[in-house]
MIVEX-79477 format. One line per field, with one value per residue (C-alpha): residue number from 1; residue in three letters; x, z, y. Coordinates in nm, 3 decimals, decimal comma. Example, Ala and Ser with C-alpha at 12.3 -4.5 7.8 and 13.67 -1.06 7.14 Angstrom:
BEGIN
num: 1 | 2
residuo: ALA | SER
east: 1,230 | 1,367
up: 0,780 | 0,714
north: -0,450 | -0,106
***
This chain:
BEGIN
num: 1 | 2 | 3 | 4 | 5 | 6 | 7 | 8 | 9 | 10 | 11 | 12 | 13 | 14 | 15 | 16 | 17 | 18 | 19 | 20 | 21 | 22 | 23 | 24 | 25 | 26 | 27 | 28 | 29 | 30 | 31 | 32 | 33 | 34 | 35 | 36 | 37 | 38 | 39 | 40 | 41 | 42 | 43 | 44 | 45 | 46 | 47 | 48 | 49 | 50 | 51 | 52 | 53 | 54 | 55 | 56 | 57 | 58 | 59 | 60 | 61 | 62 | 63 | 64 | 65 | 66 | 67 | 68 | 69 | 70 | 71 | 72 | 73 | 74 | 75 | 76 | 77 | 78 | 79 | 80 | 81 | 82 | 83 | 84 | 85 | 86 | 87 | 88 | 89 | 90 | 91 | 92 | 93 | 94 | 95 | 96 | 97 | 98 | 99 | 100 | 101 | 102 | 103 | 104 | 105 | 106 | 107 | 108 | 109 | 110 | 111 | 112 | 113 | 114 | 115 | 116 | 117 | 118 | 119 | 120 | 121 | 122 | 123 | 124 | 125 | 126 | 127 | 128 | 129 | 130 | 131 | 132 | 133 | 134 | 135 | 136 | 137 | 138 | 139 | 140 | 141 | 142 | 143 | 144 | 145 | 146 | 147 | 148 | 149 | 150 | 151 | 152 | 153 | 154 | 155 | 156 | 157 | 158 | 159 | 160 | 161 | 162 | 163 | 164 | 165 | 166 | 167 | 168 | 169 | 170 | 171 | 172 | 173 | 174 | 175 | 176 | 177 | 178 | 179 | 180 | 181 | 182 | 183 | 184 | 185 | 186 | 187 | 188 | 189 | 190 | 191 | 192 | 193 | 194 | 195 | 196 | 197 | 198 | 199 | 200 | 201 | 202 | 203 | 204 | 205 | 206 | 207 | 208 | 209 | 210 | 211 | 212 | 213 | 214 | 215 | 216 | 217 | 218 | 219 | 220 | 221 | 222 | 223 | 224 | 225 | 226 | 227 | 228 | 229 | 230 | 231 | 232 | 233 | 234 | 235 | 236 | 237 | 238 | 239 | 240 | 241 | 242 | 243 | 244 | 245 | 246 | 247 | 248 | 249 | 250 | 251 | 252 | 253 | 254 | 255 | 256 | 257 | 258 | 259 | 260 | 261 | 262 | 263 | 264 | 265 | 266 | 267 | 268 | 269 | 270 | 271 | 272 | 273 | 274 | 275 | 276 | 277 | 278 | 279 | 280 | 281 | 282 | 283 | 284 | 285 | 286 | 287 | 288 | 289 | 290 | 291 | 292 | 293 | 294 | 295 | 296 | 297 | 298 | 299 | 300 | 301 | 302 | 303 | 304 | 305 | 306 | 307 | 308 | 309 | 310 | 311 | 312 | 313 | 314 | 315 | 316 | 317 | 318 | 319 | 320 | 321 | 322 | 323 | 324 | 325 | 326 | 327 | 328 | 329 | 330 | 331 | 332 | 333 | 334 | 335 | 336 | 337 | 338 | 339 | 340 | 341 | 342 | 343 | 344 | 345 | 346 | 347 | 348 | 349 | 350 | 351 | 352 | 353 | 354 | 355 | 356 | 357 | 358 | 359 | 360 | 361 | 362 | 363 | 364 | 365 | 366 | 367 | 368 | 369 | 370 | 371 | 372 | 373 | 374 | 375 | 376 | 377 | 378 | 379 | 380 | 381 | 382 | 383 | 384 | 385 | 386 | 387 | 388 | 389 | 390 | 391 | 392 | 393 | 394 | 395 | 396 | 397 | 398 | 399 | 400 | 401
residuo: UNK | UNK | UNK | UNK | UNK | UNK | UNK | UNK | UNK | UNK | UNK | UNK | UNK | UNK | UNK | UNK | UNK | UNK | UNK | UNK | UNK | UNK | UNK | UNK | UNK | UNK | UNK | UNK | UNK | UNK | UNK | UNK | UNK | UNK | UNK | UNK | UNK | UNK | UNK | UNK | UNK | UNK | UNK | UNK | UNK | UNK | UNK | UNK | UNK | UNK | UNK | UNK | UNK | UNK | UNK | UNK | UNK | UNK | UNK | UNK | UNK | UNK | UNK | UNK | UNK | UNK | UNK | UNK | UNK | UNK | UNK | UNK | UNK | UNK | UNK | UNK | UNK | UNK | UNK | UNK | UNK | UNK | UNK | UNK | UNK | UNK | UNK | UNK | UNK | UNK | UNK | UNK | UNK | UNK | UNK | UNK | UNK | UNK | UNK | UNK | UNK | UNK | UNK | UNK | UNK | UNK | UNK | UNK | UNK | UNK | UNK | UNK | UNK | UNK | UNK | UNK | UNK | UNK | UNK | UNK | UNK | UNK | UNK | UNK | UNK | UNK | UNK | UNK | UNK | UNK | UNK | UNK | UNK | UNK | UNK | UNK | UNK | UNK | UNK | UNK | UNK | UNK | UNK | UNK | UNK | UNK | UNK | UNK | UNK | UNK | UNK | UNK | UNK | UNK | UNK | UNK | UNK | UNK | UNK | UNK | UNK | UNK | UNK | UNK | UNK | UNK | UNK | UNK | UNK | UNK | UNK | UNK | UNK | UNK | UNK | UNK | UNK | UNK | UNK | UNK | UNK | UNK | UNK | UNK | UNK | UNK | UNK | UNK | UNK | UNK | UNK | UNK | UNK | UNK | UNK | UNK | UNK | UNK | UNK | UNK | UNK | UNK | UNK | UNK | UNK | UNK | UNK | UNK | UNK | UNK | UNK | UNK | UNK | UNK | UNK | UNK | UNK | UNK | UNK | UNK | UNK | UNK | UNK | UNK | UNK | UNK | UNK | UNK | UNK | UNK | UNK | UNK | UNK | UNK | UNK | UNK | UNK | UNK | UNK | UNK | UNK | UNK | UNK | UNK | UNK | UNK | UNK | UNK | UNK | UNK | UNK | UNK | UNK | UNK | UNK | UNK | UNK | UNK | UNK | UNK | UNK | UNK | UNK | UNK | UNK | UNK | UNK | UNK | UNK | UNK | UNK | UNK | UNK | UNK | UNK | UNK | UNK | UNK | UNK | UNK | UNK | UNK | UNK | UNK | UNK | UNK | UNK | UNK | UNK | UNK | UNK | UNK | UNK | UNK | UNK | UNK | UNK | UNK | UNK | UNK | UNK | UNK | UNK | UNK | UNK | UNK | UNK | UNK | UNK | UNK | UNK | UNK | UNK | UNK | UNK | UNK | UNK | UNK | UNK | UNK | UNK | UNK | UNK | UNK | UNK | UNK | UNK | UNK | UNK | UNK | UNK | UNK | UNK | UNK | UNK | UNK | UNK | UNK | UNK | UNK | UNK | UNK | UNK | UNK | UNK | UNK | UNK | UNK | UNK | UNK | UNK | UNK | UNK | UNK | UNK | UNK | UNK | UNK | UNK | UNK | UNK | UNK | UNK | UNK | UNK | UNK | UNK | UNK | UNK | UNK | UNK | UNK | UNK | UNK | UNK | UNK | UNK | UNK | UNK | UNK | UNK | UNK | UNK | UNK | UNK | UNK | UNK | UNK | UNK | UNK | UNK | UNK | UNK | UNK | UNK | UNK | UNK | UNK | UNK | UNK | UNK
east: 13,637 | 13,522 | 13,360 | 13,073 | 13,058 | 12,934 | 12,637 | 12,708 | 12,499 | 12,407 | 12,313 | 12,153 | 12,189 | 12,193 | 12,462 | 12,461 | 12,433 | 12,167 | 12,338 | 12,266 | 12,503 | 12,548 | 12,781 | 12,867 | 12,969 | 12,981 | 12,826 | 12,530 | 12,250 | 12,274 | 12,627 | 12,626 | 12,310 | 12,561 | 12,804 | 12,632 | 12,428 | 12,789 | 12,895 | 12,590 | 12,412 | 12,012 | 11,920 | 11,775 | 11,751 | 11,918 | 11,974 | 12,110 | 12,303 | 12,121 | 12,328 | 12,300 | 12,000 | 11,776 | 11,837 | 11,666 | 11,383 | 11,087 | 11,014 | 10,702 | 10,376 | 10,081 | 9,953 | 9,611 | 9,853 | 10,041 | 9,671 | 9,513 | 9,886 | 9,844 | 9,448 | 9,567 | 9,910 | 9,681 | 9,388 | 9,601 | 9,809 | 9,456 | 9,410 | 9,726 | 9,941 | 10,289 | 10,450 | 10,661 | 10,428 | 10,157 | 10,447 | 10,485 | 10,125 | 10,087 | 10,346 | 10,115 | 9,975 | 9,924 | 10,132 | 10,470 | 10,613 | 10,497 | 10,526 | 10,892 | 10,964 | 10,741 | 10,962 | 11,227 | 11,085 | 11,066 | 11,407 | 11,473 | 11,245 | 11,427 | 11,773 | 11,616 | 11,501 | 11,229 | 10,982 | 11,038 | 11,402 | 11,282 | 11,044 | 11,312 | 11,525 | 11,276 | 11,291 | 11,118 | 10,840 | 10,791 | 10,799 | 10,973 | 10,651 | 10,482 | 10,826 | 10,820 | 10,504 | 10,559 | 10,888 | 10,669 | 10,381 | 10,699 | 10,809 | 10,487 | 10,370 | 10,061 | 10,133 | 9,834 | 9,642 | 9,916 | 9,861 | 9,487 | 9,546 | 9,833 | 9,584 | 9,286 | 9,545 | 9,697 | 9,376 | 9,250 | 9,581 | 9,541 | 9,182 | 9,275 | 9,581 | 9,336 | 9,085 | 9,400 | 9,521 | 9,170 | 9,074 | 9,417 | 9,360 | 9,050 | 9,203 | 9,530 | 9,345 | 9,118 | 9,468 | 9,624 | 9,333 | 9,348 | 9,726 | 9,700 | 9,408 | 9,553 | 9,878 | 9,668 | 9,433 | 9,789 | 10,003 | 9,706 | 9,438 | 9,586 | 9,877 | 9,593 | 9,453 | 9,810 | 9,878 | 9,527 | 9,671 | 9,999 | 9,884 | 9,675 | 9,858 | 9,681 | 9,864 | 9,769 | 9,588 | 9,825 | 9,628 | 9,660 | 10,046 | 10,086 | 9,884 | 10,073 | 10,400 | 10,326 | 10,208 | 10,525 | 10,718 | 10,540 | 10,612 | 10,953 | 11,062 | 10,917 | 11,272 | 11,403 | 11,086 | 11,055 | 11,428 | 11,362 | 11,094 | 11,306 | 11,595 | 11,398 | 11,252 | 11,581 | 11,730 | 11,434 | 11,494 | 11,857 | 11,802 | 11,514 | 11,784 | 11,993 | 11,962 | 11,882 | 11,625 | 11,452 | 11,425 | 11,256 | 11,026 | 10,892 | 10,850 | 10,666 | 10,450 | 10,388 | 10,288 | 10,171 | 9,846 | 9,518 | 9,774 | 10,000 | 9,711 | 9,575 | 9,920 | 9,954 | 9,632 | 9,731 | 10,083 | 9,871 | 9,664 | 9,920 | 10,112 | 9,845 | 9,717 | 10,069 | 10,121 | 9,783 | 9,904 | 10,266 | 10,147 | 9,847 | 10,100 | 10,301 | 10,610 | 10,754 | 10,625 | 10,995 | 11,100 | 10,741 | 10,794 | 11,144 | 10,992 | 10,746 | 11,021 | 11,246 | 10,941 | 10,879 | 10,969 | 10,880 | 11,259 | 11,047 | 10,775 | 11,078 | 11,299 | 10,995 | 10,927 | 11,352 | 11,242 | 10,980 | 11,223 | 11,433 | 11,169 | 11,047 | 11,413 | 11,467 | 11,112 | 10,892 | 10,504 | 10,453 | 10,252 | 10,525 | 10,718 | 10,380 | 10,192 | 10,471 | 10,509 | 10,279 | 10,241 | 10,034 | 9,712 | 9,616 | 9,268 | 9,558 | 9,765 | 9,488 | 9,348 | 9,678 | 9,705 | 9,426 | 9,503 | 9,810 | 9,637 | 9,404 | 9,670 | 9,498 | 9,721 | 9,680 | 9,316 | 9,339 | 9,563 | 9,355 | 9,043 | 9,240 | 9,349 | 9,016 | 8,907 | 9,203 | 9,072 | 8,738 | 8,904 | 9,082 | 8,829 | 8,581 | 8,845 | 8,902 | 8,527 | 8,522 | 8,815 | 8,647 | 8,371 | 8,542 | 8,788 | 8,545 | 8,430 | 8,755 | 8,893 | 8,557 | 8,674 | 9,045 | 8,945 | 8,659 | 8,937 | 9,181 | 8,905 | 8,822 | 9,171 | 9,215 | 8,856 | 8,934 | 9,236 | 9,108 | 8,819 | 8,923 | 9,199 | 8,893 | 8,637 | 8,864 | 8,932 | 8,547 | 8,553 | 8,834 | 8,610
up: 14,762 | 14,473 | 14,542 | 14,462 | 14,145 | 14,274 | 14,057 | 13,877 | 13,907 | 13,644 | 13,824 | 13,719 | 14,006 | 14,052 | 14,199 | 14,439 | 14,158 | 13,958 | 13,700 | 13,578 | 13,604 | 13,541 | 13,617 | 13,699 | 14,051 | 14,180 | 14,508 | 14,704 | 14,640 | 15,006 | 14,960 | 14,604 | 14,764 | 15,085 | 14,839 | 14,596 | 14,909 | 15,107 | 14,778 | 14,853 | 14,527 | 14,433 | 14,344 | 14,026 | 13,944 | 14,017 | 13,795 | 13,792 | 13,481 | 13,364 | 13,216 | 12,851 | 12,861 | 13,096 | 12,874 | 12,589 | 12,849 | 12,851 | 13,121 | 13,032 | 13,220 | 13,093 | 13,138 | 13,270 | 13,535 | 13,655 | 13,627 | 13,903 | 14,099 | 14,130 | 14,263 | 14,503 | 14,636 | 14,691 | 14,867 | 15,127 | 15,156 | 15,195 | 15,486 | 15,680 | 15,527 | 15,512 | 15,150 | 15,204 | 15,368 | 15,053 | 14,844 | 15,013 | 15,033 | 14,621 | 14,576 | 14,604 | 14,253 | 14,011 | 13,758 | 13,814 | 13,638 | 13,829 | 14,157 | 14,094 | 13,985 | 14,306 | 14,529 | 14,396 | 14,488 | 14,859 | 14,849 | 14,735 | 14,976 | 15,205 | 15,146 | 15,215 | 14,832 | 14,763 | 14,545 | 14,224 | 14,254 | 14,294 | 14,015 | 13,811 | 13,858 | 13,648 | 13,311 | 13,139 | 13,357 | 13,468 | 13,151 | 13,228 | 13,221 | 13,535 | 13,705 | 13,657 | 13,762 | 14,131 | 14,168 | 14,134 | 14,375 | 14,651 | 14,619 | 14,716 | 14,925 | 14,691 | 14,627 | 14,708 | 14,441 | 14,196 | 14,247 | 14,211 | 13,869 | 13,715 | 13,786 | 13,571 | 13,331 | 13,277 | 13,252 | 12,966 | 12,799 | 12,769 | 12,670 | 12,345 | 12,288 | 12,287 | 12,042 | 11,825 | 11,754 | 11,740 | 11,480 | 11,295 | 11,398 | 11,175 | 10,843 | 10,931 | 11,028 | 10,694 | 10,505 | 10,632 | 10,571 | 10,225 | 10,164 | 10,324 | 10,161 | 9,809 | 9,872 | 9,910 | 9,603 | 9,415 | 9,550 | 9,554 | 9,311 | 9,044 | 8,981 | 8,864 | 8,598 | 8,478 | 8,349 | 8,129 | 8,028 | 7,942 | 7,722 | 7,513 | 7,217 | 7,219 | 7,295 | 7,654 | 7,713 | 7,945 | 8,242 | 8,252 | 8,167 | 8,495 | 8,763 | 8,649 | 8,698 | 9,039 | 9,117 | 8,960 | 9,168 | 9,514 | 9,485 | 9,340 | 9,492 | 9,827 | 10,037 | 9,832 | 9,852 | 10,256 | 10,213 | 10,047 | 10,298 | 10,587 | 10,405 | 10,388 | 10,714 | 10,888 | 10,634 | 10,726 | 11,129 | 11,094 | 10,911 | 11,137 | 11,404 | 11,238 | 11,259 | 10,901 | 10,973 | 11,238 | 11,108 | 10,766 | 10,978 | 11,183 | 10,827 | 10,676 | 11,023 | 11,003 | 10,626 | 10,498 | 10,315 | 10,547 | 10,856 | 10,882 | 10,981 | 11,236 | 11,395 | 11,424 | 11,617 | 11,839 | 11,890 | 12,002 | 12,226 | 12,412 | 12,436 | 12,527 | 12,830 | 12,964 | 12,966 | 13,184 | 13,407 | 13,472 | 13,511 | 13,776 | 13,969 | 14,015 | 13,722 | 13,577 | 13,193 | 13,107 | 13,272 | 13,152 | 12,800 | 12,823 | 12,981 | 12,736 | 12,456 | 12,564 | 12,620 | 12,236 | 11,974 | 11,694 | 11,621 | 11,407 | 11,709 | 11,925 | 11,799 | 11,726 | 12,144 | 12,211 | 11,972 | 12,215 | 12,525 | 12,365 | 12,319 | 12,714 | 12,837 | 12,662 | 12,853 | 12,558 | 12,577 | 12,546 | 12,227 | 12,015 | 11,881 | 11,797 | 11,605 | 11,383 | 11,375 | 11,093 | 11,328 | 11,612 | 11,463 | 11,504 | 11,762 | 11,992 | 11,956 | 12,074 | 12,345 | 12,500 | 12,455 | 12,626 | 12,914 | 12,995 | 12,990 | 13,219 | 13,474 | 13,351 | 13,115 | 13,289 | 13,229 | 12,850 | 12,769 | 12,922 | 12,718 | 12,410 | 12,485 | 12,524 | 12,133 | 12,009 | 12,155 | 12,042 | 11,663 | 11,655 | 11,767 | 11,534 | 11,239 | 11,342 | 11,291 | 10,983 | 10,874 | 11,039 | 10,793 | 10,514 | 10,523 | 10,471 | 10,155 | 10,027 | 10,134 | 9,982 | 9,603 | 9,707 | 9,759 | 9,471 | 9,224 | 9,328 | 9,289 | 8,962 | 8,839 | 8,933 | 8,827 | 8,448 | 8,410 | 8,481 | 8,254 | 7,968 | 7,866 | 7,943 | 7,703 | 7,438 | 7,467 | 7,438 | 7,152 | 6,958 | 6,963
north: 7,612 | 7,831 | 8,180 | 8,265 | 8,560 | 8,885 | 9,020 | 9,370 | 9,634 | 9,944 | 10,230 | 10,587 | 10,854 | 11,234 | 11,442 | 11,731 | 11,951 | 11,845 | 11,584 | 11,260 | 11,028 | 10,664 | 10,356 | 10,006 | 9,866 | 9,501 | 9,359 | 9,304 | 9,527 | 9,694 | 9,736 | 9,923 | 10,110 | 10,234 | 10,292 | 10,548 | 10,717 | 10,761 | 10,987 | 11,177 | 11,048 | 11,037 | 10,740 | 10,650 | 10,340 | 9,982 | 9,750 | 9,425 | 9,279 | 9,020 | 8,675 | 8,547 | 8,339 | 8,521 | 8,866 | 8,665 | 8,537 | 8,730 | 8,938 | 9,105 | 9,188 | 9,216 | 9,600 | 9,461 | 9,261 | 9,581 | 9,745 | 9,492 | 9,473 | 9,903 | 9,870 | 9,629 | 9,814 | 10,214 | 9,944 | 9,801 | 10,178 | 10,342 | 10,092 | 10,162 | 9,869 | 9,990 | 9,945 | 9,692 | 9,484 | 9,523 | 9,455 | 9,096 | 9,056 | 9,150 | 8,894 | 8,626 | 8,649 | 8,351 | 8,487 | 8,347 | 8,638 | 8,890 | 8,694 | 8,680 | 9,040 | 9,164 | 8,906 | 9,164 | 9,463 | 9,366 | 9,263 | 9,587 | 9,748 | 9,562 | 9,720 | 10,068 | 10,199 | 10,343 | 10,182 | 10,388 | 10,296 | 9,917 | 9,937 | 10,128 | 9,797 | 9,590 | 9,792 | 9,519 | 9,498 | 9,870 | 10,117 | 10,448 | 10,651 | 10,458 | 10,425 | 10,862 | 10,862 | 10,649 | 10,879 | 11,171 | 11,048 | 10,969 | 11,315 | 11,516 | 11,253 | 11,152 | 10,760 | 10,648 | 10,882 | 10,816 | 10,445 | 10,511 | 10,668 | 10,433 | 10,166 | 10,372 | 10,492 | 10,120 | 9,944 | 10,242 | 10,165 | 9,822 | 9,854 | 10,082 | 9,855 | 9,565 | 9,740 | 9,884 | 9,480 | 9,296 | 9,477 | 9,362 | 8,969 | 8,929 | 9,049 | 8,843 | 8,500 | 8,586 | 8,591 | 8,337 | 8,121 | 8,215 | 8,119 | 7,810 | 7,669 | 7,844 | 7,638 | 7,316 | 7,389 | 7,444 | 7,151 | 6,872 | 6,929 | 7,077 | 6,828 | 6,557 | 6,799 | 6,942 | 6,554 | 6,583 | 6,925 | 6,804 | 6,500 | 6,693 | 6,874 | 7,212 | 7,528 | 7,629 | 8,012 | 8,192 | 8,234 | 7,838 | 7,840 | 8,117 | 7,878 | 7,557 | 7,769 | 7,865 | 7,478 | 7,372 | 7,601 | 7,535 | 7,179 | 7,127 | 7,533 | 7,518 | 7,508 | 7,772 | 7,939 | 7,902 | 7,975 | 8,329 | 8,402 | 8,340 | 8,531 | 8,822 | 8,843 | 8,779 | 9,071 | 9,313 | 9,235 | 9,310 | 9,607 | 9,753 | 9,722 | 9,946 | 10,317 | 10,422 | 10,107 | 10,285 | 10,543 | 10,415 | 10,173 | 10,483 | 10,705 | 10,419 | 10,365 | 10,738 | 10,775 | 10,402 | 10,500 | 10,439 | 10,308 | 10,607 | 10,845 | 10,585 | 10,544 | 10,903 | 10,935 | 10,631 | 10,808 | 11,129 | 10,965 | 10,783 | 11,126 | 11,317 | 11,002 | 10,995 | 11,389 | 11,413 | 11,120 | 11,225 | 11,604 | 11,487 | 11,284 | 11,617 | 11,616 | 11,904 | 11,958 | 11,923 | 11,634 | 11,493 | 11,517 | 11,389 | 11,074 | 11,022 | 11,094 | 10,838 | 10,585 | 10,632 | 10,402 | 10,585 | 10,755 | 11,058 | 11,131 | 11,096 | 11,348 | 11,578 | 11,556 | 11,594 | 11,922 | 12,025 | 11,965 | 12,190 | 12,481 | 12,458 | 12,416 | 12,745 | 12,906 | 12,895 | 12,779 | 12,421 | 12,478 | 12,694 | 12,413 | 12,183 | 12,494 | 12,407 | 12,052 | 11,871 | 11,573 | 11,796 | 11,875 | 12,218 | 12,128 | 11,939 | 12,307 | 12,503 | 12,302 | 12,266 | 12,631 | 12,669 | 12,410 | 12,608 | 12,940 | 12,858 | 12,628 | 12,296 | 12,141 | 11,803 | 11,816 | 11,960 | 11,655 | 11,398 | 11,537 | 11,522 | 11,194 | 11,102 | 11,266 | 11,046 | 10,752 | 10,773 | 10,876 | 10,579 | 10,343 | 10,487 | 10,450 | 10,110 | 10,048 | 10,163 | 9,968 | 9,625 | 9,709 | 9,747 | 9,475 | 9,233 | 9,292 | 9,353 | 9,050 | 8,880 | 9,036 | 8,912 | 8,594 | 8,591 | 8,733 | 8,418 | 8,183 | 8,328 | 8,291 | 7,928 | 7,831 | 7,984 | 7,882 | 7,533 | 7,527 | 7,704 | 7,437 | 7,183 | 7,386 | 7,364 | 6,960 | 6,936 | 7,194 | 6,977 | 6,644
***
């Protein structure tokens, strides 16, 4: 009789003094939980190592999912509904996803954590910044609000996310369009008119001699062509993995011309929504910005928040590092400035947040409107080239006669 293989478990916990530490242990989840709490350890987080396949599975909820799941979790707490009961009862969601990850967080309910630690054990589903934010609400005993404002602060999120990538779908359906009806034009209705060319003894104008080339080439070329594509992509994902890649991706997402100053602005308004959330739900400004440093992609805005950690860890004012930082504007310096003055940093950062917001959507506007007639002279200028190069070999048959 074979035994069953224990699942392994990768834990984060803090000791009696204050440090983070992290491991690996092997058992049932009660059992590794007994085990860390009899060596008088906080608890982090939880999580179990996931196998080959499922690691490549996708485990993601939507943020407008984990929104709804939030509203209904403070509804049923504000009605006397003990957590692990609304747990269960959130559990039956249509989304299978979610369903299944929730059926996990009673489990883990179950086995005595606490619901931060639970959440903290589904790091593709919960992002560290609403995990943080849960952990703080447990600690001074406002969940309930907390729940009430990841649920705002989620839905507002996934609004401006929404906005930020519709406005990108148009422009890449438009272009897509465009190279798929190009290829067509190229690969079946020139080929006819290339044998009339070809039979004819005149010396071809260039612009002619170019399009045949590329028709020649997308029909005879196109595996090496798909080929090269594929290459490339495959070459640019490898390389974006790297560390020198990250770090060029995030410069060029940073400075691209018209794109780099709207990312910046959507990097500021995500910092400044999840410093107002974290601080309203009770976190420390340090232990805040260290959250929403290691939630950040970007390796430049990163490091420029580890820079920040740095500056309050050694008692300086949150705004002395970013009056000297060219990726904080100087209007998100002072208000900050302000917000700390007066005790209301929470509320300084949500207004900025707010400003960002409303400077991105208005830029993204502007860029709807002006993609369209740019694509329009795109597409004109391709039609243009095809239509000469057609019917100035043709002219100069009729000329000949």
């Amino acid at each position: 009789m074979t035994k069953t293989a224990r699942p392994f478990f990768r834990y984060k916990v803090k000791d009696e003094k204050g440090h983070i530490r992290s491991g690996r242990a092997t058992g049932t989840l009660g059992a590794v939980r007994k085990l860390l709490q009899s060596r008088h350890y906080t608890i982090i987080s939880i999580v179990e190592e996931s196998s080959a396949i499922s690691r490549f599975s996708s485990g993601k909820v939507s943020a407008k999912d984990r929104s709804i799941m939030y509203r209904e979790l403070s509804t049923m707490l504000k009605a006397g509904v003990g957590i692990t009961q609304a747990i269960d009862i959130a559990a039956e969601t249509p989304n299978k996803k979610l369903r299944k990850v929730m059926t996990q967080i009673h489990s883990s309910l179950e086995n005595g954590f606490a619901l931060s630690v639970a959440m903290a054990g589904q790091p593709k589903t919960f992002p560290e910044v609403e995990v943080g934010v849960v952990r703080a609400g447990e600690a001074t005993g406002n969940l309930v609000k907390v729940l009430d404002d990841l649920s705002s602060s989620t839905a507002r999120s996934a609004e401006f996310v929404g906005k930020v990538r519709g406005a990108m779908i148009y422009p890449a359906f438009i272009m897509i369009v465009m190279v798929i009806v190009g290829a067509i034009i190229l690969t079946k209705v020139i080929p006819p008119i290339k044998d009339i060319f070809i039979s004819q003894a005149t010396e071809l104008p260039v612009s002619t001699k170019i399009l045949l080339a590329i028709t020649d080439f997308l029909i005879n070329q196109w595996g090496l062509l798909i080929g090269i594509l594929l290459g490339f992509v495959i070459a640019l994902k490898l390389f974006m993995m790297t560390k020198p890649g990250k770090e060029a991706g995030s410069y060029v997402g940073l400075h691209f011309p018209i794109f780099g100053p709207l990312t910046q602005q959507v990097y500021l308004a995500r910092f400044n929504r999840t410093l107002s959330l974290l601080l309203s739900a009770g976190v420390p400004i340090l232990e805040a910005v260290g959250i929403i440093a290691d939630s950040t992609a970007n390796t430049i805005f990163r490091r420029t928040l580890k820079l920040l950690m740095r500056s309050l860890e050694q008692g300086a004012a949150v705004t002395s590092t970013m009056q000297d930082n060219k990726y904080f504007p100087k209007l998100m310096t002072q208000l900050l400035f302000v917000g700390q003055q007066s005790g209301d940093l929470g509320g300084s950062a949500s207004t900025l947040a707010d400003y960002f917001e409303q400077e991105v959507d208005s830029k993204l506007r502007t860029f709807s409107a002006l993609i369209e007639p740019f694509i329009i002279v795109v597409l004109g200028g391709a039609v243009a080239f095809i239509v000469i190069s057609v019917l100035q070999p043709i002219y100069s048959l009729t000329g000949s006669f």
